[in-house]
C-alpha positions in Angstrom: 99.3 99.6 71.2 100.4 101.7 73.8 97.6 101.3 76.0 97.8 97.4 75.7 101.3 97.6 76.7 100.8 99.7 79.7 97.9 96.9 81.0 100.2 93.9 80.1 102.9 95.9 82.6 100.5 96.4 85.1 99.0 93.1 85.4 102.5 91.4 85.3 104.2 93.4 87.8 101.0 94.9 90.1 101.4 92.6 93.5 97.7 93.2 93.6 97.7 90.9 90.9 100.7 88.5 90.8 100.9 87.9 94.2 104.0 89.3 95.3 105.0 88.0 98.8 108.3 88.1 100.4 109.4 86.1 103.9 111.2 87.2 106.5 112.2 84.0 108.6 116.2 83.4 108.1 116.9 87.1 109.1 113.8 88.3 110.5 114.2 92.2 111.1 116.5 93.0 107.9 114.1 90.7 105.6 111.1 92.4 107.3 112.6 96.1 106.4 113.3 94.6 103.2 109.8 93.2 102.3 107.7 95.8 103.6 110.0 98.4 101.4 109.8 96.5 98.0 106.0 96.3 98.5 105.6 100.1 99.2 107.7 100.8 96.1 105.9 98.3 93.8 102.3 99.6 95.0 104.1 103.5 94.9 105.4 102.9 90.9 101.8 102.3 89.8 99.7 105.2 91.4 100.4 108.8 90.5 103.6 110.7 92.5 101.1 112.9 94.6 99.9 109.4 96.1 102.8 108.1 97.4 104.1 106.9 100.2 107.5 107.8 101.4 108.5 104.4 102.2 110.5 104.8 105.3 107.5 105.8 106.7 105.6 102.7 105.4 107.7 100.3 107.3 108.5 102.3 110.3 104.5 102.1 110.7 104.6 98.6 109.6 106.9 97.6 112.7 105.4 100.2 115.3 102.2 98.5 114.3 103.2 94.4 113.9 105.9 94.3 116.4 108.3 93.6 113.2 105.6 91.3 111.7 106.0 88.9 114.9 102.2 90.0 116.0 99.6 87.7 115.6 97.7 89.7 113.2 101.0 90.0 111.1 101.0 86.3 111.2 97.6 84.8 110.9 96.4 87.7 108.9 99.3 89.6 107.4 97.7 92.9 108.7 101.0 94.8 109.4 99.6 97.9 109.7 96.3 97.2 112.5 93.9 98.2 109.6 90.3 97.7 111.4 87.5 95.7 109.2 84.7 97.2 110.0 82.6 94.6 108.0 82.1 91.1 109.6 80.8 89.5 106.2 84.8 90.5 105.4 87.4 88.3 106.3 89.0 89.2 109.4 90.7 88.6 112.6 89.1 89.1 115.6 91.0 91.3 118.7 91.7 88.8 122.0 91.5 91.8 124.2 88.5 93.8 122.5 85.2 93.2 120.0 88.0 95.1 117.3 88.3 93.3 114.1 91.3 93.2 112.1 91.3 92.8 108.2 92.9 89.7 106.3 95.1 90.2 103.8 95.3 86.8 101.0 99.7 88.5 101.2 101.8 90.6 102.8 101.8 93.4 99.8 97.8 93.7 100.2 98.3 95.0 103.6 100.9 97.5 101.8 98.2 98.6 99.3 95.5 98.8 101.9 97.6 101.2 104.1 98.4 103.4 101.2 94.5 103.8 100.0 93.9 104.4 103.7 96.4 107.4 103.7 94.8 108.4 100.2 90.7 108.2 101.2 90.2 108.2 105.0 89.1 111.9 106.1 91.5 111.2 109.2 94.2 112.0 106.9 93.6 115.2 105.2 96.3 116.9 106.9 98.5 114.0 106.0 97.6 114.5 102.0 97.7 118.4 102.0 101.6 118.3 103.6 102.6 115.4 101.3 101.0 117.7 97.7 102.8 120.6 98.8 105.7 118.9 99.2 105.4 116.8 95.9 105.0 120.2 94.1 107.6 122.4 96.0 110.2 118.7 95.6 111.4 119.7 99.2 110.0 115.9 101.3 110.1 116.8 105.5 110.0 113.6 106.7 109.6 114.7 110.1 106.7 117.1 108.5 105.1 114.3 107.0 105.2 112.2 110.3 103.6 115.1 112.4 100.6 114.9 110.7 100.7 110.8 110.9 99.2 111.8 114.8 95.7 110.5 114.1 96.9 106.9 113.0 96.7 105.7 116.5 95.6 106.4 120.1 98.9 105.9 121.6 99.6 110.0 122.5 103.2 109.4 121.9 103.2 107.5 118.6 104.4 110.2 116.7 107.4 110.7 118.8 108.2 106.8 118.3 107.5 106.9 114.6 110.3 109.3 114.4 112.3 107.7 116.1 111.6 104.3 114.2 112.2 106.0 110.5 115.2 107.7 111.7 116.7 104.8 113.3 116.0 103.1 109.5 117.6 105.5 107.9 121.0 105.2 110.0 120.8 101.6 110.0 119.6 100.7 106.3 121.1 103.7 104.8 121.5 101.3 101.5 117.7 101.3 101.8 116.6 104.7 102.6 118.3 107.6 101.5 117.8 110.8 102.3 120.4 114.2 102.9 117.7 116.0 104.6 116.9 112.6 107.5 120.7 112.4 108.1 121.0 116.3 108.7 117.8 116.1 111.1 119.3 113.4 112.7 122.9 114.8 113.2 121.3 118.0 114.8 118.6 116.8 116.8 120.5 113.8 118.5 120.6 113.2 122.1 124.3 112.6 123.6 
């Protein structure tokens, strides 16, 4: 009984599944923030705690990497994250500048799941998954930590610097949204005046 209940739940509430989509046209950055956030926390409740996503993160990454979902691979492709297909039978988007494909998502929560099984499987982000266990199993998140070892998600040399400075500007803006003691202390210390 048990068992059936937990698969009814997850096929009713998975946004794999239901398709789960949100819009962000009437207030395009807040709904944006807001979107992106409810997806990583639908796809976070249904994979174990070691496998999760800190979801500040997730949409910091998701505007350093769709220009706030304006891109034209956010739009035509709801690819908010520049995940690369690397298979051309796949649908996909292709690069105006390059031969780079982009993956197409069928809604904007698939491009959520995708980014999280990328930070979960892709050997580019061992370092990634080794900081975020420890810090599942000591219970002590450093979000800074955790972004540090986010260097190898693109080529851009400064990109961890602006991540940083994306999340923490989330947290002091949507502070309704994203909690966190420790991102407020960081931010209080290390601002520039």
């Amino acid at each position: 009984m048990f068992k059936e209940l937990c698969a009814t739940l997850f096929l009713l509430c998975n946004p794999m599944i239901n398709g789960f989509d949100f819009s962000y046209d009437i207030n395009p950055r807040d709904d944006f923030v807001k979107g992106i956030a409810e997806c990583t926390l639908i796809n976070n409740a249904f994979i174990p705690p070691n496998e999760r996503v800190i979801v500040a993160i997730s949409v910091a990454q998701a505007i350093l990497e769709s220009d706030w979902g304006r891109s034209r691979f956010a739009k035509e492709a709801n690819n908010f994250y520049g995940i690369i297909e690397t298979d051309i039978t796949e649908p996909h988007i292709k690069s105006l500048r390059s031969d780079i494909m982009l993956k197409v998502y069928g809604n904007k929560c698939e491009s959520v799941s995708d980014y999280i099984d990328l930070l979960n499987t892709s050997s580019a982000f061992e370092e990634y998954r080794e900081i975020r266990i420890k810090q599942v199993l000591d219970d002590n998140v450093n979000v800074p930590e955790v972004i540090s070892s986010l260097k190898n998600y693109a080529v851009d040399p400064e990109y961890v610097d602006k991540l940083l400075f994306v999340t923490l500007g989330l947290f002091r803006k949507y502070p309704h949204i994203f909690k966190s003691q420790e991102i407020s202390e960081y931010y209080k210390n290390n601002k520039k005046t």
